[in-house]
N, C-alpha and C positions, 0 to 999 in steps of 0.2 A: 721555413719550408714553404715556397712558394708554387703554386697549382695555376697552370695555364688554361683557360678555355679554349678550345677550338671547335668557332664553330660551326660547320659545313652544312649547306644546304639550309631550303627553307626550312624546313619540320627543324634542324638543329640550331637555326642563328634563333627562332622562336621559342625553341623550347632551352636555349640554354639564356636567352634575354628574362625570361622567368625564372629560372633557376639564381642567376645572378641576384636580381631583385631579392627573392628570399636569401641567399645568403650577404646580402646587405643588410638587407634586418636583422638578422641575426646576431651580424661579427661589429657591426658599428650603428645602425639605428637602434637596435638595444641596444648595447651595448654589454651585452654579455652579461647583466648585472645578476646578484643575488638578493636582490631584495630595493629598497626605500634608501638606504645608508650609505654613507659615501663608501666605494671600493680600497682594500687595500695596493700596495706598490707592486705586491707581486700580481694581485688581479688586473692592476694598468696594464703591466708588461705582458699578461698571457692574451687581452681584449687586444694591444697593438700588435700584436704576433698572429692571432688568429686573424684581423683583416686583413690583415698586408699581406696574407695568403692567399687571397683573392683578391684584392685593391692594388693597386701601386703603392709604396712610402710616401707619404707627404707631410712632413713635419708640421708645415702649416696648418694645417688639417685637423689634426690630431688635438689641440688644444679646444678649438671650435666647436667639436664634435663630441668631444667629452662634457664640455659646457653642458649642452643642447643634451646630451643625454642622461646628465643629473638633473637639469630642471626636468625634466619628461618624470623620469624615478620619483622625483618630488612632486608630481601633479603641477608644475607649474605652466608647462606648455604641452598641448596637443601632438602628437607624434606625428612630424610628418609626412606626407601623403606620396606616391610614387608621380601622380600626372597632377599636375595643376589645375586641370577640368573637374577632379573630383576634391578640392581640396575645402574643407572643411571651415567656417568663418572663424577667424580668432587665431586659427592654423598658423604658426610662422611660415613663411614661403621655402623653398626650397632653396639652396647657398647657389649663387650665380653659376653660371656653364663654368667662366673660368677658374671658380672652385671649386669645381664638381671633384669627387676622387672620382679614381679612373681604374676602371676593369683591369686585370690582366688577362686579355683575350683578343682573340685570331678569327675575325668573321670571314666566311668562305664561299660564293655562291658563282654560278655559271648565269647569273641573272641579279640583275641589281635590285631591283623591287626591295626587295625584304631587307638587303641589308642596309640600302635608305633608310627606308623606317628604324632601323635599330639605332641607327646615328642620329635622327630627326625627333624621338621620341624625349620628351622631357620628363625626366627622372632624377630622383638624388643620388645620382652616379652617370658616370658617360662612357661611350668606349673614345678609343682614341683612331681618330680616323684614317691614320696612318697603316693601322694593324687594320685594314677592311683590303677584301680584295677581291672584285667582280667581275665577270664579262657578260657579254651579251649572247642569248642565243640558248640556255640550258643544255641540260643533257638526255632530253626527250625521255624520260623515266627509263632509262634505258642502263644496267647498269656497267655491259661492256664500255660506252661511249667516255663513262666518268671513270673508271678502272683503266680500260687502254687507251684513250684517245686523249681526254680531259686531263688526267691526273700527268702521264709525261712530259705534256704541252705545257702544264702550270709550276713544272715542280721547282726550278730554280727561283723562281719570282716569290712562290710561296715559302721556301727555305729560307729568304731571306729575311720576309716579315718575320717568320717563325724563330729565326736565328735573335734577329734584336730584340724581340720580347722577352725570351730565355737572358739574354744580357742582361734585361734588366732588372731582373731576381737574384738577390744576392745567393740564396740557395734553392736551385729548381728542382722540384721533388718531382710533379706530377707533371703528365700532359691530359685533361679530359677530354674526349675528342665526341662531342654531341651529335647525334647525326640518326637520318632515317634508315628503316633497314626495306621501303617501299620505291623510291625513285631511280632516280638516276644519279645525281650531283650528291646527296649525301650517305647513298649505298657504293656505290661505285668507285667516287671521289674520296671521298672519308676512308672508304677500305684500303684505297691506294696509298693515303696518306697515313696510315698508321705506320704500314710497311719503314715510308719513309722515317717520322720521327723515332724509329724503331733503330733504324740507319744513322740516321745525325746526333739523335741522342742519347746512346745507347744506356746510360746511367739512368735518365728519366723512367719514371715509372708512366703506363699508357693503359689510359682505362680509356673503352666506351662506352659511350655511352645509349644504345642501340634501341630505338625505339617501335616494336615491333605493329606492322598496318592491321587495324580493323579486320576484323575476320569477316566480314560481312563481306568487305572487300575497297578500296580505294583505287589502285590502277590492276590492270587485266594480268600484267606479269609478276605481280606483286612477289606471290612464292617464289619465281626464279629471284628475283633479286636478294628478297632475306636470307636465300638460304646459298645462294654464291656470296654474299657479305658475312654470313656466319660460318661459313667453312673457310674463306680466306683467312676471316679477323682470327679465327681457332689457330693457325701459325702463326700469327706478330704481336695480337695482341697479349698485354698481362691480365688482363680481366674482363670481361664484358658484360654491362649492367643491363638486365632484360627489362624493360617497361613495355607496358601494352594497354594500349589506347582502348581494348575492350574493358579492362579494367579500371582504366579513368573515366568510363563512361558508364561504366558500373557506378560507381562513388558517385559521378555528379547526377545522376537520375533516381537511386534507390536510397545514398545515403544521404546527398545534399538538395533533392528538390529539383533539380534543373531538368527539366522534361525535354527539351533540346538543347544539349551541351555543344557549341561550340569549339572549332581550335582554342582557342584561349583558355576555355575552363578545361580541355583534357591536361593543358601544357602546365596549370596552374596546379592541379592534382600530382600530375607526373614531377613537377619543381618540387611543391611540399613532400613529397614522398623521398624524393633524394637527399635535399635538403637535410629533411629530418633524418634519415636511417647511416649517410657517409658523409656528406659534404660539412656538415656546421659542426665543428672542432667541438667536440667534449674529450674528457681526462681519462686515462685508464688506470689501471694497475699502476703504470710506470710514469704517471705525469705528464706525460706529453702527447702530442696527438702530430702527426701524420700520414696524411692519406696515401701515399705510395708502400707505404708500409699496411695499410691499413689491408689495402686490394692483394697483396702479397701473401697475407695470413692467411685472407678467403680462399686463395688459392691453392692448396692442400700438394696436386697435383698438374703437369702441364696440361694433363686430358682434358681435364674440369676447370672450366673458366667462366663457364657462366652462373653469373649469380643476381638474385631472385631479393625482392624488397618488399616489406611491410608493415604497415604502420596504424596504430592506434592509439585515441577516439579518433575514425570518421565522422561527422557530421555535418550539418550544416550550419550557417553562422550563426541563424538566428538560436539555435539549439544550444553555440556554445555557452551564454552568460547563464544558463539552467542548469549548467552538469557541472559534475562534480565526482571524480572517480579516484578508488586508492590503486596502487601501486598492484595490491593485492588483483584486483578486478580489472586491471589490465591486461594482468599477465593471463587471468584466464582468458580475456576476450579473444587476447593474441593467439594461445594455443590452440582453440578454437579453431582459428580462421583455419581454413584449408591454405598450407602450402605453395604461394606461388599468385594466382588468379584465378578469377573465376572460370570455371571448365566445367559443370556440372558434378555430376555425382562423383565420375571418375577423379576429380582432383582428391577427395575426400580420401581413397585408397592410398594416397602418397603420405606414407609417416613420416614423422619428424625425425625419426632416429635415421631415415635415407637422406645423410647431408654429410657432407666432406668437413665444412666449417659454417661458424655462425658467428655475427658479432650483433651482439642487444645494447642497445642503446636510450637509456633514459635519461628525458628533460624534464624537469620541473621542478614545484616545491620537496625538497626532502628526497631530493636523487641519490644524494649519498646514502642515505638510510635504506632506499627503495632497490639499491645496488644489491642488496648484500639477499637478497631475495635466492629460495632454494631451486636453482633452476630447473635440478633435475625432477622434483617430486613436480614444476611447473610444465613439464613436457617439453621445455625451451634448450634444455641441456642434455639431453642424450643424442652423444656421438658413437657410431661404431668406434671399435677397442683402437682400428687401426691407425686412426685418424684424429686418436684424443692429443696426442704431441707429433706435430711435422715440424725439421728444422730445428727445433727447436724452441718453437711456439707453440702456446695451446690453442690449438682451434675455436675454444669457446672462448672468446672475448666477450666484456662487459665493463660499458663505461658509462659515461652521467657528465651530466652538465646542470647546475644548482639555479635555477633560472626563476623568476614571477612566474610570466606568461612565455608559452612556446611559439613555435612557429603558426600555431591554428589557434593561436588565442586560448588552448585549453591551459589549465596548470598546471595539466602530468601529459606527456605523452610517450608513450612506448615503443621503439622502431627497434626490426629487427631484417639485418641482410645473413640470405642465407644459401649456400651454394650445394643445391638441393637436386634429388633425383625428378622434383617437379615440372622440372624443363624440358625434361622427353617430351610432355604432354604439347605444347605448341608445338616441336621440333619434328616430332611425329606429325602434325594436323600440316605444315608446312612442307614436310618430305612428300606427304601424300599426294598432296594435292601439287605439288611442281611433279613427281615424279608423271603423273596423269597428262600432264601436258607435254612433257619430254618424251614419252612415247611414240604421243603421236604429232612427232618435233612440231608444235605449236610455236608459233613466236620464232623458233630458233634463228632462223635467218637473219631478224632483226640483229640477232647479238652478235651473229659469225661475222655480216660485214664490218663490226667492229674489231674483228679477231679473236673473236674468242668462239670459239666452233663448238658443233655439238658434245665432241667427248670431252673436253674441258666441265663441257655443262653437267653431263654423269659424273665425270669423276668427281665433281663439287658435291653429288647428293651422295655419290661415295661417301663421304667425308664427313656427312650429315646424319648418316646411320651411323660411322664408328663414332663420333660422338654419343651418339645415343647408348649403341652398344658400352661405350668405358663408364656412360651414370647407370646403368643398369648391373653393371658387373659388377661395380667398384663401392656402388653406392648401395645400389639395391639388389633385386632379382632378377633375372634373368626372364623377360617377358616369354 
């Protein structure tokens, strides 16, 4: 089951160039291991399975890499490093460019900058520079420009990248399509391009990966754009993954230390959080793990699509070689957290029983064991009555992966996605604040001479309240 990236615009060729990195570590720099001991034949076959999910095949590879990941398990060599600038003395170096494995992924920009960098960066992995695809000029944060203009201008050129990547997965599950919900090129362009692989591939399953701006604020039109990008994406796409940079900047200032968080460290929180909660293949009930099926389950109904990630221990690094936490005192921590992100008081109202579906996911020592945990007396398993079997799936998924160290270096870690009535709360703060400027048609102009005129613009916030309205009804109460 193989999983494409695609990744549009700056905020997505960067945050999904982080993303990748951790699940590099995950499916072949660990190597998925359970312990010091050599793995058995069926755990070779599920570690080769789980990276070729996100790597290309490479036979070659494969021998190399399993080496290098038993001497690591045996304390014989240092693990190694992502950039060469930071790499450790005694550190084996990283395997030449021409041995590099290689991403299965689609970088996508109206501006070359960034996706330079993502081909120029030295890494123990590479994209393949053939799958990059740039122009010059952007799409001025504008998101009609990347929607009507950008997106028809590009779309054959990009289908065909799109096309030979898919060829070359023996089975293609997923498309993840990365991207901002604040600019122009990956609001705009990426909403356009879902539409499409929605069109060419219609078997694939299509998550986004939607990363919602700073509430403080990043560009002036910011609310039109998320919330035209979330009222389109609500007809093509199959799921949509909500991250928010308020809450990455939460984690790196309150729980890691970092008193001015950078792009980098929000992109590096938002990678581990996905990472952890969907992307890095653990087991379930039934053996096997794929992600298109995964996004499938969460989705209960077609109204409800967005769904909500979180993950525990947060801390910082130096914090982690101190802690030490049972499975037990995870699962309170998790219950705890308030649903969704930080929002004040008001997130705290939003119960856990207002959730469509949920899938919990534990990594570490003694996952199998930490599985079988009482979910419901944990607050992590009450679903409304209606919603306990869709399809013929149970909405409360829980799986495990038997691992040393997780993705944050702790020994346990607890993720859980969950497709919650939590979302009203930005969708609301978003409706609000575009509907305020749409009044008094602010901006408009800019987007109509792209074609897309003022009542398109309403009919989109339209679209933004019956969303709101089906998790209110469906999920929860009727504000």
């Amino acid at each position: 089951m193989a999983s494409v990236m695609v990744q549009v615009g700056q905020c997505g060729n960067q945050l999904g160039e982080a993303l990748l990195e951790e699940l590099y570590a995950a499916t072949v720099g660990a190597g998925a291991a359970s312990g010091g001991g050599p793995r058995s034949a069926t755990a070779e076959l599920a570690a080769r399975r789980f990276r070729e999910a996100f790597f290309r095949a490479d036979p070659d590879l494969d021998e190399e890499e399993e080496l290098l990941a038993e001497e690591s398990r045996r304390g014989y060599l240092q693990e190694p490093v992502a950039d060469s600038r930071s790499a450790r003395p005694g550190a084996r170096p990283a395997a030449s460019r021409s041995r590099q494995r290689v991403a299965r992924a689609v970088l996508l920009d109206m501006e070359p900058r960034v996706i330079d960098e993502c081909l120029r960066h030295r890494r123990r992995w590479r994209y393949d520079p053939s799958s990059a695809f740039r122009l010059e000029g952007g799409s001025g944060n504008n998101w009609a420009q990347g929607f009507c203009k950008r997106g028809p201008a590009v779309r054959d050129s990009v289908v065909e990248i799109l096309r030979r990547e898919a060829e070359g997965c023996d089975r293609l599950d997923t498309f993840s399509l990365v991207q901002s919900g604040a600019g122009g090129t990956g609001s705009g362009l990426g909403t356009y391009l879902t539409g499409v692989l929605r069109d060419e591939f219609p078997s694939a399953t299509v998550l986004n990966c939607l990363v919602w701006p700073l509430s403080s604020g990043e560009v002036v039109v910011q609310d039109y754009n998320a919330a035209l990008t979330i009222a389109e994406l609500q007809k093509c796409s199959h799921g949509m993954m909500c991250l928010f940079n308020d809450h990455a900047r939460y984690v790196c200032q309150k729980l890691e230390g970092v008193d001015r968080p950078e792009m980098h460290d929000l992109n590096r929180v938002l990678a581990r959080d996905l990472a952890s909660s969907l992307f890095v293949p653990s087991h379930n009930a039934h053996g096997h793990w794929a992600l298109g099926q995964l996004v499938r389950n969460l989705v209960p109904l077609p109204a409800l699509k967005c769904l909500l990630t979180q993950t525990v221990p947060q801390m910082s690094q130096d914090a982690v070689a101190f802690s030490n936490h049972s499975w037990k005192a995870l699962t309170n921590q998790l219950s705890a957290c308030p649903v969704g992100w930080p929002l004040g008081d008001e997130s705290a109202t939003i119960r856990r029983e207002h959730a469509g579906a949920r899938l919990v996911t534990l990594r570490g020592r003694d996952a199998v064991r930490g599985a079988n945990f009482d979910h419901e007396a944990a607050g992590l398993g009450v679903l409304p009555a209606a919603f306990e079997t869709v399809g013929g799936y149970s909405q409360l998924q829980v799986r495990h992966q038997e691992v040393s160290t997780t993705l944050y270096g702790n020994d346990r870690t607890l993720s859980m996605v969950s497709n919650s009535e939590a979302v009203t709360l930005p969708l609301d703060a978003v409706a609000a604040r575009g509907n305020s400027m749409l009044s008094a048609s602010a901006y408009v102009h800019q987007y109509a001479t792209h074609g897309y005129c003022e009542s398109d613009m309403y009919s989109a916030f339209v679209g933004i309240e019956q969303i709101i309205g089906d998790y209110r009804i469906r999920l929860g109460k009727v504000a």
